[in-house]
C-alpha positions as semicolon CSV with decimal commas, in nm:
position;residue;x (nm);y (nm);z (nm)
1;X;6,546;6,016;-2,964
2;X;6,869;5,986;-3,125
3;X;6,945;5,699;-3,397
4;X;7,140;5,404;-3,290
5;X;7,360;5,421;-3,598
6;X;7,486;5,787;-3,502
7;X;7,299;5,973;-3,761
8;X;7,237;6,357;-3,660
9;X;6,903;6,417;-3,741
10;X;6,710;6,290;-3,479
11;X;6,457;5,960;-3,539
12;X;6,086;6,085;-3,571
13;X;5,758;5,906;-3,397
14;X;5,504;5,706;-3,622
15;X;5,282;5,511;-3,649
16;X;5,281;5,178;-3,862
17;X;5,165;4,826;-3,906
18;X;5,390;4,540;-3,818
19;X;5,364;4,155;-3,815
20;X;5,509;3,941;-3,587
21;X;5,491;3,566;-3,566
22;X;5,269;3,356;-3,271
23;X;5,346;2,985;-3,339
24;X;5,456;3,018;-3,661
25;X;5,143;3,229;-3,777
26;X;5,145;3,611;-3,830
27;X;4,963;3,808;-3,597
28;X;4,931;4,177;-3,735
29;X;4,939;4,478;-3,507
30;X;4,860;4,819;-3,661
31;X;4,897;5,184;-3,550
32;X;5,180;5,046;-3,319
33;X;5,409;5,352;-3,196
34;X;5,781;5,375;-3,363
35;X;6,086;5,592;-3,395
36;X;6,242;5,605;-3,764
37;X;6,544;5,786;-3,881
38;X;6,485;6,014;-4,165
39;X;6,812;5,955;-4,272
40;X;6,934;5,560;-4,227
41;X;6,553;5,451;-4,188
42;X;6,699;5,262;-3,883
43;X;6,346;5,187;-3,656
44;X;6,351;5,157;-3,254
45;X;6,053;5,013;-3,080
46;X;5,976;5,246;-2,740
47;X;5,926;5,025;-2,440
48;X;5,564;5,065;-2,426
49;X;5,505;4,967;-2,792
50;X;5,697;4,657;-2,667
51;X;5,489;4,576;-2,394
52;X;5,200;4,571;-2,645
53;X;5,334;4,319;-2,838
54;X;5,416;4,103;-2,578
55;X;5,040;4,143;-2,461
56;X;4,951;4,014;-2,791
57;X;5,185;3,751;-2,816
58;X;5,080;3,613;-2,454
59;X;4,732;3,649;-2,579
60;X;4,604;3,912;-2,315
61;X;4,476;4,146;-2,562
62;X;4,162;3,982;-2,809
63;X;4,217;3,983;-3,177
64;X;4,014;4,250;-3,363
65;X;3,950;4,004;-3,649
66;X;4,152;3,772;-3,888
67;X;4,432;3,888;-4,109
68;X;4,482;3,671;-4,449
69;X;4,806;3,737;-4,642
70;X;4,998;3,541;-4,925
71;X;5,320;3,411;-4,766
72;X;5,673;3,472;-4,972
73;X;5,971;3,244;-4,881
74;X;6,242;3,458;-5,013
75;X;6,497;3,146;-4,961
76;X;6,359;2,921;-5,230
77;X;6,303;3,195;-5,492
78;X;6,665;3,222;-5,576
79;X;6,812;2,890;-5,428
């Protein structure tokens, strides 16, 4: 897969953890597939990682526990 932001070196598959946001509370989902650029660090989500999330999201998939995370509102710190 090639990056979005023309970069020549082509964007490599990982894994990682990502949080996303159900009714304004973070739902965590981990080993989730993504493409990085080694050189920008630009990420793409493949379409099947993206139906994942949505199952989430829509609640068709059951939680594997309870995540618990101090929140940061990176507005007020410098406002």
């Amino acid at each position: 897969m090639q990056c979005p932001n023309g970069c020549l070196m082509p964007m490599e598959k990982t894994k990682e953890d990502k949080i996303f946001y159900r009714n304004n509370e973070p739902i965590v989902v981990t080993d989730l597939t993504m493409y990085v650029c080694p050189n920008c660090g630009q990420e793409s989500m493949p379409l099947s990682s993206a139906r994942l999330v949505e199952d989430v999201l829509n609640g068709k998939i059951k939680s594997a526990g309870k995540f618990i995370a101090e929140k940061y509102e990176t507005s007020d710190i410098y406002a």
